[in-house]
N, C-alpha and C positions, 0 to 999 in steps of 0.2 A: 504494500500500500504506500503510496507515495507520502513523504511527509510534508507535512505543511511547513510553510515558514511562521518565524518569528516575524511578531508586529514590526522591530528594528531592522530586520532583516528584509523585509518585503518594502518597507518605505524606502530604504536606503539603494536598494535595488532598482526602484523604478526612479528615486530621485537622483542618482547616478547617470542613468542610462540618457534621462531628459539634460541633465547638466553636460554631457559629454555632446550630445545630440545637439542643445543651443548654444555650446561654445566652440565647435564645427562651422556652424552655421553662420555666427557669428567672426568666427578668424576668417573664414572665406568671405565674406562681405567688406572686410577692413582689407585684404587680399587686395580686394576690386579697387575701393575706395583712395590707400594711402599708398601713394606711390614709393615714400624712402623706406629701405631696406632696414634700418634702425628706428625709425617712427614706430613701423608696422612692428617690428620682434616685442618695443616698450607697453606697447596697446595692446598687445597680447597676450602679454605676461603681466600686464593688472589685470585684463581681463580674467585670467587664469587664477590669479591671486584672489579676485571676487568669488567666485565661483566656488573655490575651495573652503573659503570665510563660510560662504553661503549653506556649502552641502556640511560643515563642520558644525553651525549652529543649528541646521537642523535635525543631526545626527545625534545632538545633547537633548534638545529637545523628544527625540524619538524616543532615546534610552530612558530617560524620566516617565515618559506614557509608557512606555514598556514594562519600568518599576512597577508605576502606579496598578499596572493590567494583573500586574505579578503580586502585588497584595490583597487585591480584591478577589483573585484566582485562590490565595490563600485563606480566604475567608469561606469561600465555598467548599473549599477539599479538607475545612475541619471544622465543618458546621456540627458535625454530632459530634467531635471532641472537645472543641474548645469549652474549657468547664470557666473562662474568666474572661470576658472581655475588657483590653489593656491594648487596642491598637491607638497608636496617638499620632499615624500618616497625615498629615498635611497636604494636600492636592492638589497638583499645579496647574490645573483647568477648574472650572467650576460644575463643570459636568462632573467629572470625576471624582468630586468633594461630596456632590449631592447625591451618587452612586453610592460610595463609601458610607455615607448616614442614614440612606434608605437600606442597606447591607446591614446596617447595625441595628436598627430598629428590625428588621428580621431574624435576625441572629437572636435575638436580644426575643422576639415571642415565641422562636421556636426552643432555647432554655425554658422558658415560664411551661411551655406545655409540654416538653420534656420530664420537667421537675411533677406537672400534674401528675403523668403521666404516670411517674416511678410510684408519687404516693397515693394514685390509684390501685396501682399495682401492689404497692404493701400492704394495704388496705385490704382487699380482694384477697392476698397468701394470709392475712393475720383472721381473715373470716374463715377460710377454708380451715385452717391449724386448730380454728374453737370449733368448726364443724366436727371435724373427725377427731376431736378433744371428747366432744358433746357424745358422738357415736360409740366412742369405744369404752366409756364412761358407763352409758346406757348402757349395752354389749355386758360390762363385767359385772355391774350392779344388778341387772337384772337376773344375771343368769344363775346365780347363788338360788333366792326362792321360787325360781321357775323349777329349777331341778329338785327343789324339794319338796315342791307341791307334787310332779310329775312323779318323784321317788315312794312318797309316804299314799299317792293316788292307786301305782303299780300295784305295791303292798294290799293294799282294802284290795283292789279287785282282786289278783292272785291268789287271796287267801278268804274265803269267804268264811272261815271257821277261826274268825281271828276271834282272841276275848277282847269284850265287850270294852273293860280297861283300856287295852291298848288301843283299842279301833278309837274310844273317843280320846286320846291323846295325840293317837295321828290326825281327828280332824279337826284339833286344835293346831297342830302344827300345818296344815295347809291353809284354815282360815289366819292364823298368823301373818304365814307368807303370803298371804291375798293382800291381808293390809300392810306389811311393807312396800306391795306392789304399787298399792292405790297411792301411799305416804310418797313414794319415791317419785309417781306421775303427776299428784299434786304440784312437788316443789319444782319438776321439770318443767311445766305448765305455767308456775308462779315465773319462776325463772326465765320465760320464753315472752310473756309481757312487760317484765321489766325492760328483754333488751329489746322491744319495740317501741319502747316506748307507752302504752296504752294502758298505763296504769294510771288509775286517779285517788287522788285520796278522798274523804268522806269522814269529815272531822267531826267528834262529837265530845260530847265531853261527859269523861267517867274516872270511875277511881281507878287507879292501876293497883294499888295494895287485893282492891277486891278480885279485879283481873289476874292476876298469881293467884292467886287461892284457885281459879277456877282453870286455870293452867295444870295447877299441884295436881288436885283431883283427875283431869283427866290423863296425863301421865302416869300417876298411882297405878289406875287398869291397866298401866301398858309396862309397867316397872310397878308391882304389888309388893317385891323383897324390897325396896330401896323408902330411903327416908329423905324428903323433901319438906324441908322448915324456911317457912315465910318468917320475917320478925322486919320490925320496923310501924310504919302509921300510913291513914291515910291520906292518900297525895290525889286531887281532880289535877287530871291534866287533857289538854284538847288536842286529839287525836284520832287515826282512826284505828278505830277499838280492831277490828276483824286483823289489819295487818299487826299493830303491838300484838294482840294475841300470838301469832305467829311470832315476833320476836322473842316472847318470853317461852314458847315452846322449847324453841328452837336454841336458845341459850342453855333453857336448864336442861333435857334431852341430851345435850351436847355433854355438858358436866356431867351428866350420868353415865356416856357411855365409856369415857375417859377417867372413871373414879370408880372407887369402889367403895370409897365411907359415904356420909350423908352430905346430900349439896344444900346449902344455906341462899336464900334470896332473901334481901338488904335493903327494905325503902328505904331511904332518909331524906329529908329536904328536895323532894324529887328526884334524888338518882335512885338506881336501878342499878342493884350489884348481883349477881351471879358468884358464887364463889364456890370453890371444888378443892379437894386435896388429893388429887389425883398425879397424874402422871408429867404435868405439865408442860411448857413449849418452851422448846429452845428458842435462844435468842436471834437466831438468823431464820427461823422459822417465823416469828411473830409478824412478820411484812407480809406473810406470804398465804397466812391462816384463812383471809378472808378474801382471795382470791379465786375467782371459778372453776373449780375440776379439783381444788388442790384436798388431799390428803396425806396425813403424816405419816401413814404407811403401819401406824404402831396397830390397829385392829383390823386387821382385815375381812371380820366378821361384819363392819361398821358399814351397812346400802345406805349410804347419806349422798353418793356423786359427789361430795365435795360441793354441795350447794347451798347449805344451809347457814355459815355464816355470812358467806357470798351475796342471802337474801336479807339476812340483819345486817348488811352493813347499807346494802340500796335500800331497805325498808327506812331508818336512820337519814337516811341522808334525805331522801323525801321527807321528811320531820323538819330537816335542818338540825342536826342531829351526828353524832355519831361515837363510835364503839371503840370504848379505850381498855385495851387489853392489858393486866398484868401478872406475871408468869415466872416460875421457877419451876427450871428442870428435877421433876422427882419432887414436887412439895405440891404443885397445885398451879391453879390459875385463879383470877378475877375478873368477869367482863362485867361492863359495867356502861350507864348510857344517863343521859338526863334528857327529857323534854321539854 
């Protein structure tokens, strides 16, 4: 394939060829004209000396448009790398100036949607990473009382001469796992409004001392060995009662499943302590406790998904509000909240 010339290269070519061509034309004319042998060589050779002036200042002239062609060229051949624009070419036409500005301002939207672009991009891999965060979460949580509905289910049919004792032990242990089922679809459900947004609160105003007691009680059914002691006064505070209910499940629940003496809940002056002498959190763990999907790994009997402080801490913050942890490894925890 034939190569093209350079911009310098092509001007100086044809501005040669014309300069050789009219200073020809012009010695034979002075040829005709001046008769002395010395007149004529003197007019020839300024003539030749213009000419040379001539094709020399427009050969500086070319090399500069040439520069110029060759920065702008380099504006286009590192339009996806250039991460800084730092050209500071001054232009020796005005076209070329106003080429160079309109190249910057291009330069300069095609970053801006670049940059969108990457943190579109992030955005979209940090969804997908809680997708299959969500997925395999669900996947390991569920599959514990599925299998033991499915196992203690096997059993009753396989044996129909089972005693009567065991049979209603086993259909205690599958209605169990039902409602772990339901508890665990509950807070996936809760959890799936929150990240849309579409939650609203419905403030009202009640007592939260009498709200724990009605907490106590219904946990008691679900933990009947365990002892759960309210102590403290009563505090109205304006809220809404359905979601704090759910905080205060969700707090002492939590203490229970991480302790094995009795857990204490603390009104005073409007806060709301939770306290355990349990196993408690390390200190690089405490940032991380009320994060979505996270567990500490220490029970892995525990179908929570790792969503349960994750909902008290957005339940909280909807309030204006939020959840101040504190913890010793091997001695206990206290979470703790004011309205």
């Amino acid at each position: 394939m034939l190569k093209r010339p350079h911009f310098k290269e092509y001007v100086m070519a044809r501005l040669i060829a014309m300069a050789v061509l009219l200073f020809l034309l012009f010695s034979l004319l002075l040829f005709v004209i001046v008769k002395e042998t010395a007149t004529l060589l003197l007019v020839v050779g300024i003539l030749a000396f213009a000419f040379s002036l001539f094709i020399f200042a427009i050969a500086r002239g070319a090399k500069r448009m040439q520069n110029e062609l060759v920065t702008i060229n380099t504006y286009l051949n590192n339009l996806d790398n250039i991460e800084k624009i730092d050209y500071k070419t001054h232009f020796f036409t005005q076209e070329f100036e106003e080429i160079n500005q309109n190249l910057i301002k291009v330069l300069k939207k095609s970053k801006k949607r670049e940059d969108i672009k990457q943190r579109y991009n992030a955005k979209l891999k940090l969804k997908n990473r809680q997708r299959s965060d969500m997925l395999s979460a669900i996947a390991h949580e569920f599959r514990n009382p599925i299998a033991s509905i499915m196992g203690y289910s096997q059993t009753l049919q396989d044996d129909p001469g089972i005693p009567e004792a065991l049979r209603e032990k086993f259909l205690e242990k599958i209605y169990n796992n039902g409602n772990k089922i339901e508890s665990l679809l509950a807070r996936l459900i809760m959890w799936n409004k929150f990240e849309s947004k579409e939650t609203t609160l419905h403030k009202t105003s009640f007592d939260i001392y009498l709200l724990a007691n009605e907490a106590k009680v219904s946990l008691q059914e679900k933990y009947p060995n365990r002892e759960i002691v309210i102590q403290g006064e009563s505090s109205l505070i304006e809220a809404d009662r359905t979601l704090m209910e759910v905080v205060l499940k969700n707090l002492i629940e939590n203490a229970l499943k991480y302790s094995k003496e009795k857990v204490e809940v603390i009104i005073e002056n409007g806060t709301v302590s939770i306290i355990d002498k349990g196993v408690g959190i390390g200190e690089k763990e405490l940032d991380k406790v009320t994060k979505k999907f996270y567990r500490s790994g220490i029970h892995s009997w525990d179908n929570s998904m790792g969503l349960g402080l994750s909902i008290v801490k957005t339940i909280l913050s909807l309030h204006g509000s939020k959840l101040e942890i504190q913890s010793t490894k091997g001695e206990g925890s206290t979470f703790s909240f004011k309205i």
